[in-house]
N, C-alpha and C positions, 0 to 999 in steps of 0.2 A: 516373930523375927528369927532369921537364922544365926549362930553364930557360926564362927572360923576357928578352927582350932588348928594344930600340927600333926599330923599323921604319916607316917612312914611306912611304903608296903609298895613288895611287887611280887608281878604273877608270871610265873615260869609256863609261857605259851607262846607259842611261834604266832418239826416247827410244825410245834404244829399250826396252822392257821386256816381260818376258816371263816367264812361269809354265807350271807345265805341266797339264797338267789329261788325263786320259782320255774325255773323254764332248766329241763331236762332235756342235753342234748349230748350226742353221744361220738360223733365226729372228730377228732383234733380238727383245730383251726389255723389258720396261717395270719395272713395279714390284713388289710381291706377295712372291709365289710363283718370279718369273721373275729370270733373273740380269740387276740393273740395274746400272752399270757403274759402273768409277772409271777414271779415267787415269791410267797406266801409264806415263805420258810421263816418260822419265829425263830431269830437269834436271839438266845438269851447270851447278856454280855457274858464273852470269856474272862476267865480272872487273871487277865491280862498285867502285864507290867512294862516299864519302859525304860530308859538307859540312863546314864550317865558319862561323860567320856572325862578325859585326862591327857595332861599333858606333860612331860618331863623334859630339862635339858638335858643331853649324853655329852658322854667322852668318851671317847674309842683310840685307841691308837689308829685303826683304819680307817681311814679318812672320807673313803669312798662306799663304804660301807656302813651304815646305824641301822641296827635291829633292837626296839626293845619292845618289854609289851609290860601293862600296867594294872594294878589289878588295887581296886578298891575296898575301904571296909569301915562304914558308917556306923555311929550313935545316930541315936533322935535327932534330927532337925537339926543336922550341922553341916556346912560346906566345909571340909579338909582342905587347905590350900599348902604346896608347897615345891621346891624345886632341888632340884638334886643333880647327882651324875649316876653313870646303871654303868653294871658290863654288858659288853652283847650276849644276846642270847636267843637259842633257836626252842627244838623241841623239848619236851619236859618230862621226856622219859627216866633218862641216864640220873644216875645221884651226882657225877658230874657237874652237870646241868645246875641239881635243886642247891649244890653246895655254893656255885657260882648266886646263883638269888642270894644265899642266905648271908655270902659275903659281901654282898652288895649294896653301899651306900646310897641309895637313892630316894628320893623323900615324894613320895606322889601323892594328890590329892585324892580327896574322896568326898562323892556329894550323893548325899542320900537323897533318896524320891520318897516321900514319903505320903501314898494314894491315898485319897480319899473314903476308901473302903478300909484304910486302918494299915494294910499292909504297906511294907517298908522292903524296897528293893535295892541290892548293889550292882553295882556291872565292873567291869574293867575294860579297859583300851589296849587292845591286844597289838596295836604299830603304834609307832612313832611318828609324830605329824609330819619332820622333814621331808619323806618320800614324798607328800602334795604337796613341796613349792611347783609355783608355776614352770620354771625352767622343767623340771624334772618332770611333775604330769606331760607338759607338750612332748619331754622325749618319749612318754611311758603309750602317748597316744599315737606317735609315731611307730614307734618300734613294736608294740605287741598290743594295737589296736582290737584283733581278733580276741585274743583273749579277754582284754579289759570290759567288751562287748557283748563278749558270752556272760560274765557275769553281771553287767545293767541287764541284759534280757531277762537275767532269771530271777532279780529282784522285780523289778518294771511293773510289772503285770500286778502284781499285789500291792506294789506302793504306789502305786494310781486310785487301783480301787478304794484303798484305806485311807488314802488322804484325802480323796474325796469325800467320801463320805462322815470324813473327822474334821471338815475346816482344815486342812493341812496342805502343806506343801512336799508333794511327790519327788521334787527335783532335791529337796533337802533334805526327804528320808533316804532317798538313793547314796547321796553325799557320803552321809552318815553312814549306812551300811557300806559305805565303799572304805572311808577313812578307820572308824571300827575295829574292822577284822581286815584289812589290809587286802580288799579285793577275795576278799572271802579264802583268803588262803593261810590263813591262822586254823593252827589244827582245832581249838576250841569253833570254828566256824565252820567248816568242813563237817565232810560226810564222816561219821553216821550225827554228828551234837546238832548243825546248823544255830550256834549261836553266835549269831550278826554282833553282839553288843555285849557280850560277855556279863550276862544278867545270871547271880549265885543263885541257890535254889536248888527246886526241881518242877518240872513243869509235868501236870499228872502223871505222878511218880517216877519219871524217868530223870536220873542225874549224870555226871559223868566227873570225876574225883581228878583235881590236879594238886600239884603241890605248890602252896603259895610262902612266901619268905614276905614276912611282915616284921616290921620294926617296933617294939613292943620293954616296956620299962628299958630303954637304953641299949636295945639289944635286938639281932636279926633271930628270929626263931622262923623253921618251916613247918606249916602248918599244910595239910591236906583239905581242901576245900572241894564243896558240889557246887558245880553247878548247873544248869538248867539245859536239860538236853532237849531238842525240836525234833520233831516230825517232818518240819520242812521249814525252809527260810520263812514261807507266810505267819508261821506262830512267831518265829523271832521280830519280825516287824508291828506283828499285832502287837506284843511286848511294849514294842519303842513307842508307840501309838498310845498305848495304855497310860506310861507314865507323862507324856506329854498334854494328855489331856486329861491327868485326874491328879496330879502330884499338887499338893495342898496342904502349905503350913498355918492356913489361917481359913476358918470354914468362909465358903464362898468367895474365896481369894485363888484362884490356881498358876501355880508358879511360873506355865511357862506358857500363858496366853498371850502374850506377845511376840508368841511365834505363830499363832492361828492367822489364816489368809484374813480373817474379817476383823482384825485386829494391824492388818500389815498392808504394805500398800505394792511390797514387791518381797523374793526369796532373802534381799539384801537386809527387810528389816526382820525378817525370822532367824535368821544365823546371826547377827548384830546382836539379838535380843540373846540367844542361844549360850554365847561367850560371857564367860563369868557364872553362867548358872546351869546348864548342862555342863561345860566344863569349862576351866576358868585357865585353859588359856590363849594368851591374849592374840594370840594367830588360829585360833580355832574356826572364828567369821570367813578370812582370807583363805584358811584355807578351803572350806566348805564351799566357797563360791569359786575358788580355784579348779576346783574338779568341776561345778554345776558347768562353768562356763566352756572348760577344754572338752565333755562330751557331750554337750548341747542337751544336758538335763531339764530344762524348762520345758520339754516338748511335751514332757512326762506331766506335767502339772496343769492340763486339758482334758477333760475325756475326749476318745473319739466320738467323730457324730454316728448316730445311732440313730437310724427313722424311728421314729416313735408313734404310735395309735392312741385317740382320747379313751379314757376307760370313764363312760358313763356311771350313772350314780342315779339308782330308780328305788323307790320306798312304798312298800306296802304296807298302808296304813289300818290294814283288816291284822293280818299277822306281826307287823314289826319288824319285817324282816328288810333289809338294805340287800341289793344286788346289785354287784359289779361287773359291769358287761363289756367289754368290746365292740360287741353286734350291734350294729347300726338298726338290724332287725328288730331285735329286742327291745332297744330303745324307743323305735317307731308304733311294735305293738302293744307292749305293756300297758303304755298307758289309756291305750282302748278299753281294758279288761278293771282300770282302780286304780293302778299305781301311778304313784307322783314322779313324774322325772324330775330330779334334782342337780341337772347339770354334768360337768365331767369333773370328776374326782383325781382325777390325775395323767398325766400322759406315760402309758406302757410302753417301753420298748420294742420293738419286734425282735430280739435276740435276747439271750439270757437265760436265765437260770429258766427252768420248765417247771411250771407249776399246773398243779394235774385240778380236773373238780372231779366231785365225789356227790352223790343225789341220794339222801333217805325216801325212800318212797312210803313209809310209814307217818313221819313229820313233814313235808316238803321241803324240808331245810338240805343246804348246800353246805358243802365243804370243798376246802381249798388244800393243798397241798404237796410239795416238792418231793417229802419221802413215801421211798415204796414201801418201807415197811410200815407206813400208817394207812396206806392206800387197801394191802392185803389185809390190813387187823380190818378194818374198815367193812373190807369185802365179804367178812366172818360175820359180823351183826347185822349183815342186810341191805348196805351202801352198795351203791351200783354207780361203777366209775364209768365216768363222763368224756375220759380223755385228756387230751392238754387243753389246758384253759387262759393259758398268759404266761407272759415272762415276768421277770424278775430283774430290774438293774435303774440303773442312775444313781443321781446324788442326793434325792432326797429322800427322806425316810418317810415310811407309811405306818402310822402308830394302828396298832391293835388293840381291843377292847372288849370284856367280856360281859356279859349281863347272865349272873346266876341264877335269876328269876325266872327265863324264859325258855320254852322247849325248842323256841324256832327263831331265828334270828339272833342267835345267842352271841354272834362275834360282828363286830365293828369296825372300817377301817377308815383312817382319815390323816390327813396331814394338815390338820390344823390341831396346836395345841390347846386352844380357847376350848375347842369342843370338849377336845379330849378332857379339861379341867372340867367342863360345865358336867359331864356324864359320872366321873368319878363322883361329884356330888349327889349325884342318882343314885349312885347305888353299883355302876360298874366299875368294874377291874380293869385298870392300865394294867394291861402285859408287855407293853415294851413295842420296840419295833416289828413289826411283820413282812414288811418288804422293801422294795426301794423302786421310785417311779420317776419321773420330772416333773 
């Protein structure tokens, strides 16, 4: 169980993969007839994390004006709840600036994630909710539409892919990074940090040091904090992702599954569930669907259609080895020669990530592959590459499997997890996902 305690603080901020296959061919393929390809590319999970946001009341003498931004700082397994007043405040250079924080009465919460892998993450809310009431979004969509549109475009793209593929809602990652970082224009979100959600830290080993004013034995003190600097908005979304589906204060309990699509019935009961527990306040729902609704975010939470080709599934019961084809060819001759057709294993894209094959001509064994620098180490011990062999994409995951017993057929790919359990009793190794197919 969580408790609530009082907390006072604010933050001065404006693959390898491989199958085996018998039939060497040297061609790239397209679509059809011909083996179009998937990636193969083994994501081993990043050590991802995910957000928390916040809420504060202001007072300002200017009336038309509220800038504040919020900044978190969690114990174990505690939601910080509280409310306050702030001064304004922009960037977090000036001592100016840090003195204004540290004079600053304002009481913000704080709700720790606390992931399943152990690790324990804080974020901050770099705006203030009132800029998303509805009145104000419709001016915000009217008046500087371009801009607000250049930054969905440059979220869009990765919060599609990652909601997809996480039971998620794309149209309420967007939300989030829009409400967050304020349109991505909080310096902590901006070029060069790209941090959407104001997650403390360092993300491999890059940080970037602000000065935060926390309230602390009865008293403002400013403290210097890291936080997590990105390579690009994609790692700060992978973040929010992270703690959204692995934050866990009770094992096989996760806190914020009742914001997952298969758990919800529209974006309304994922942001409903969101308020009180990513942050707890109580316009945080209203405001999140206030933006979904003024820039037609729902469109984002479909993939586009994508033609897709069946990738066959043939089993050589002399060697062991499972080949995944595209080739209608293949499929038709194989089994002339001993092998079992075993139906289609999955529907490939015709677009997507390029996944290369690679042919031992010593063992007959196949290899698959997205990176070139496994293709050329490859090329070094006697593999003889094949070309493109398939794409890579959709929403569903293609589990990977490894048999250290054997020289040929030694990887596995299936999207059923029964099998996947039946074989780990054999004797193979679950490594994780390998690709993504339909």
């Amino acid at each position: 169980m969580k408790k609530t305690n009082f907390l006072l603080s604010v933050m001065v901020l404006g693959g390898i993969v491989s199958t085996a296959a018998p039939v060497s061919f040297a061609d790239e393929v397209g679509t059809g007839n011909e083996a179009i390809a998937q990636s193969t590319v083994s994501t081993y999970e990043n050590q991802i994390a995910g957000t928390e946001t916040q809420e504060s009341a202001l007072e300002t003498q200017n009336s038309s004006t509220i800038s504040t931004t919020e900044a978190t700082a969690v114990e174990s397994s505690e939601i910080t709840e509280a409310t306050g007043s702030a001064v304004e405040e922009t960037a977090p250079e000036s001592e100016e600036q840090s003195t204004e924080a540290t004079e600053a009465t304002k009481a913000t919460e704080t709700v720790e994630n606390q992931l399943d892998d152990g690790e324990v993450l804080v974020h901050t809310t770099q705006t203030d909710l009132s800029q998303f009431e509805v009145s104000i979004a419709s001016r915000f969509a009217r008046s500087s539409s371009n801009t607000q549109q250049q930054f969905i475009d440059s979220v869009a793209p990765s919060a599609r892919t990652l909601a997809s593929q996480n039971d998620l809602y794309a149209s309420v990652m967007i939300a989030q990074a829009i409400v967050e970082s304020g349109w991505g224009k909080s310096q902590l979100a901006s070029a060069p940090n790209y941090n959407l959600f104001g997650i403390k830290g360092s993300y491999n080993g890059q940080s970037v040091t602000f000065p935060t004013a926390e309230f602390v034995n009865g008293q403002w003190i400013t403290v210097n904090a890291a936080f997590r600097k990105y390579p690009s908005y994609k790692q700060s979304l992978e973040d929010n992702v992270h703690i959204l589906k692995t934050t866990s204060f009770q094992s096989g309990v996760y806190y914020y599954s009742g914001a997952w699509k298969s758990n919800t019935k529209s974006y309304k009961d994922a942001t409903a569930w969101l308020t009180g527990r990513y942050a707890t306040a109580p316009n945080y729902a209203t405001t999140l669907n206030s933006v979904i609704e003024t820039y037609n975010l729902t469109q984002y939470d479909s993939q586009p259609q994508v033609p897709t080709s069946p990738m066959y599934r043939l089993y050589n019961p002399n060697t062991g080895e499972h080949l995944y084809s595209l080739n209608e060819g293949e499929k038709n001759s194989l089994p002339k020669i001993g092998w079992k057709y075993e139906g289609v294993a999955w529907l490939a894209p015709n677009s997507g990530t390029k996944v290369y094959r690679m042919y031992n001509p010593n063992s007959g064994d196949h290899h698959y592959t997205a990176a070139q620098s496994e293709i050329n180490f490859l090329k070094k011990l006697g593999w003889r590459y094949e070309g493109l062999s398939f794409y890579s994409g959709g929403s569903k995951a293609i589990l990977r499997l490894f048999n250290p017993n054997e020289q040929t057929g030694t990887h596995h790919y299936t999207m059923s997890t029964k099998e996947r359990d039946y074989l780990v009793k054999l004797g193979w190794r679950y490594e994780g996902i390998g690709f993504y197919g339909n």
